[in-house]
C-alpha positions as CSV (number, residue, x, y, z in Angstrom):
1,X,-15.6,11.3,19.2
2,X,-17.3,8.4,17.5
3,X,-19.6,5.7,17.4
4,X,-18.4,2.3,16.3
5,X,-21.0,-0.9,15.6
6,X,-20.3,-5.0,16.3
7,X,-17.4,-4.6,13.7
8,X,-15.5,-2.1,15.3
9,X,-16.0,-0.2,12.2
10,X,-17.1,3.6,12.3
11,X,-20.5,4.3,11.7
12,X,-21.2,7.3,13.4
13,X,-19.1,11.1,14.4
14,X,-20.2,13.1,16.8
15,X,-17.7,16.1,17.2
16,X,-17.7,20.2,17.2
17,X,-20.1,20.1,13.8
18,X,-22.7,17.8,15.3
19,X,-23.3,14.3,15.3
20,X,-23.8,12.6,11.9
21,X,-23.7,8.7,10.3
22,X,-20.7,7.4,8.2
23,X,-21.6,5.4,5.0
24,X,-19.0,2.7,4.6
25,X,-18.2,0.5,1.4
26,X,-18.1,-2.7,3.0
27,X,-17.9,-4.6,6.3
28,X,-14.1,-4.8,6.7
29,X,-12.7,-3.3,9.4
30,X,-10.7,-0.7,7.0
31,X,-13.7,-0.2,4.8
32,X,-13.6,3.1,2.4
33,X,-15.5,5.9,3.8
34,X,-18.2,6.8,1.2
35,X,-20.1,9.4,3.5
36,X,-19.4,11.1,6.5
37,X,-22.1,13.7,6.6
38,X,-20.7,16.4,5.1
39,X,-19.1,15.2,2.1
40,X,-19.6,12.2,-0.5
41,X,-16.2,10.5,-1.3
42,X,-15.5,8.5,-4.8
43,X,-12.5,5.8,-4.7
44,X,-10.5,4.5,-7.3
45,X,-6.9,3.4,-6.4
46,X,-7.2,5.4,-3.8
47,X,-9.2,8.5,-3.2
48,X,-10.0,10.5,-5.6
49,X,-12.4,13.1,-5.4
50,X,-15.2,14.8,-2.9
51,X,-18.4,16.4,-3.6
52,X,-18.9,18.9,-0.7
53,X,-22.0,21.4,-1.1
54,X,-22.2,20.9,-4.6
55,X,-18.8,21.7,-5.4
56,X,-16.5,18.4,-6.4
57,X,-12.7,18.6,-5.2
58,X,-10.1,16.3,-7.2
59,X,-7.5,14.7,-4.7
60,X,-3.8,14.8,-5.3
61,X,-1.7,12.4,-3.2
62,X,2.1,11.8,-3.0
63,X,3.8,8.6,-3.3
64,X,2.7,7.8,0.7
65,X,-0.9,8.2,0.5
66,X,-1.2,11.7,1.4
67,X,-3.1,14.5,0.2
68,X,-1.0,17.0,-1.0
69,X,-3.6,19.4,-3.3
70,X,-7.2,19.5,-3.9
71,X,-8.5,20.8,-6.9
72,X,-11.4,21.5,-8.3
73,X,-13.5,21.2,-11.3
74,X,-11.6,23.4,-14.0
75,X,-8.1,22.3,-12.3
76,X,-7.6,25.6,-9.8
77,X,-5.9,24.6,-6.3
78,X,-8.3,24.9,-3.8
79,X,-6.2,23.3,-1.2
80,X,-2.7,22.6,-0.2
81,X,-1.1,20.5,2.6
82,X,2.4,20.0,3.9
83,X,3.5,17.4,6.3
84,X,6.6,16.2,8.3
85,X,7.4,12.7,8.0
86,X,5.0,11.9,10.7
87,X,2.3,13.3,9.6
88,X,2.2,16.9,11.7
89,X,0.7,20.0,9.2
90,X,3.7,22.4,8.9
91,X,1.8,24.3,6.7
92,X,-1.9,24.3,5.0
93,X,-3.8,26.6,2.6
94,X,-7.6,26.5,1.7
95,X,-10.1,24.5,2.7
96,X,-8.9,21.6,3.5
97,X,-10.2,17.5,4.0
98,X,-10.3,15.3,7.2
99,X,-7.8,12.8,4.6
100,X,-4.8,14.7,5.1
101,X,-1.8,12.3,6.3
102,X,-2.0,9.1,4.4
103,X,-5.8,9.4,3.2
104,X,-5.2,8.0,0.3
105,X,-5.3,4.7,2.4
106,X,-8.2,5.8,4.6
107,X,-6.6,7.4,7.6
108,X,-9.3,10.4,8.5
109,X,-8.3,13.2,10.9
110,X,-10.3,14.3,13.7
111,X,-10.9,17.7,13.5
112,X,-11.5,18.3,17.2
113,X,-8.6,16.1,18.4
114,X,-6.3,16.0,15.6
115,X,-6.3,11.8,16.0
116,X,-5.9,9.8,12.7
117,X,-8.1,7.0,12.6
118,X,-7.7,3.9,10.1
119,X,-10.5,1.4,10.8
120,X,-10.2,0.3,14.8
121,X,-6.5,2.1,14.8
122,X,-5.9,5.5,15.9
123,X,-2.5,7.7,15.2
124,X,-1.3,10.3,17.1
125,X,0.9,12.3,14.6
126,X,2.5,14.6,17.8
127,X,3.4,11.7,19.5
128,X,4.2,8.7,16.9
129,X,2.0,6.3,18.5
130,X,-0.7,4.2,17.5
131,X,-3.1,3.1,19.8
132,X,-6.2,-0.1,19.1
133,X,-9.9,0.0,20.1
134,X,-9.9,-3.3,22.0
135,X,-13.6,-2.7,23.6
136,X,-14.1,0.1,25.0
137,X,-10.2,-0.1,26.1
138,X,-7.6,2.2,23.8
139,X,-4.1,0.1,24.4
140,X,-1.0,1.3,22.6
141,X,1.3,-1.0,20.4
142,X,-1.1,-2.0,17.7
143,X,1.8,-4.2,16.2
144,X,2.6,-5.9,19.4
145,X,1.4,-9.7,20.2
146,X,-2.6,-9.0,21.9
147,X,-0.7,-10.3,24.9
148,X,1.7,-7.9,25.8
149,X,-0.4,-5.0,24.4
150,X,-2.5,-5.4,27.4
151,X,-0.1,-5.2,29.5
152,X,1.6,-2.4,28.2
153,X,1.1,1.6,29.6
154,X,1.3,4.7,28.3
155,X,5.4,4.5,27.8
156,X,7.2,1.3,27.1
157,X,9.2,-1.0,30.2
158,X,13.0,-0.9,30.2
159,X,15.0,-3.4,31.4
160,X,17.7,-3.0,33.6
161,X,20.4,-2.6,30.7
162,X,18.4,-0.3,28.9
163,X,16.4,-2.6,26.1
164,X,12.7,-2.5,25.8
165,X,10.7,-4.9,27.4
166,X,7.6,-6.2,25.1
């Protein structure tokens, strides 16, 4: 799916469309994507617009981060997205942009697998989890302490009365 360097940054995708390098702004782990490949990406407060092919597409997020419309040049809709509160598409028009849910703040979809990924954090939208790149590892429970995320499996321990067990 990717190719990360010492950072645990992305630095490289290699899905349906081919492998390709990533061009990031900085060396933190949540660095803007500049390049992907395919497209060059210009950030402001937030993203704000893509040249693709020539053509340059204007993003228009919601108060969450997410791309609701693209645009282009003379202000036509080229794109349209609608999400659920977890970030599920319930319903897309044009071509769209791998920052979909929350790419205003970096997440960038996966087009094979549908994965979110923010820096070394991936989010599955269909299942409202988030799972860390600790090594070569994937552990779910980002937020928890690093102890008990190792410990922790696919669905979380209950105790005998019923409350989870971190």
């Amino acid at each position: 799916m990717s190719g990360c360097n010492g950072l645990g940054q992305r630095v490289g995708i290699a899905d349906s469309l081919g492998s390709r390098a990533v061009v990031l702004a900085d060396d933190s782990i949540d660095s803007a994507v500049l390049s992907d490949g395919t497209a060059t990406y210009q950030h402001g407060l937030g993203l704000l617009s893509e040249v693709r092919g020539g053509s340059t597409r204007f993003y228009h997020a919601d108060a969450l981060g997410t791309t609701r419309d693209l645009s282009d040049a003379s202000g036509a809709a080229s794109a349209a997205l609608e999400t659920d509160a977890f970030g599920n598409a319930v319903a897309s028009s044009g071509t769209g942009t791998p920052f979909g849910f929350a790419g205003a703040h970096g997440y960038q979809t996966d087009a094979d697998t549908g994965w979110q990924r923010l820096g070394h954090r991936f989010y599955l939208p269909g299942l409202g989890l988030i799972f860390e790149a600790l090594g070569r590892r994937m552990v779910p429970g980002a937020s928890r302490p690093a102890a008990s995320r190792l410990r922790a499996g696919p669905f979380p321990r209950l105790a005998s009365r019923g409350s989870r067990v971190f």
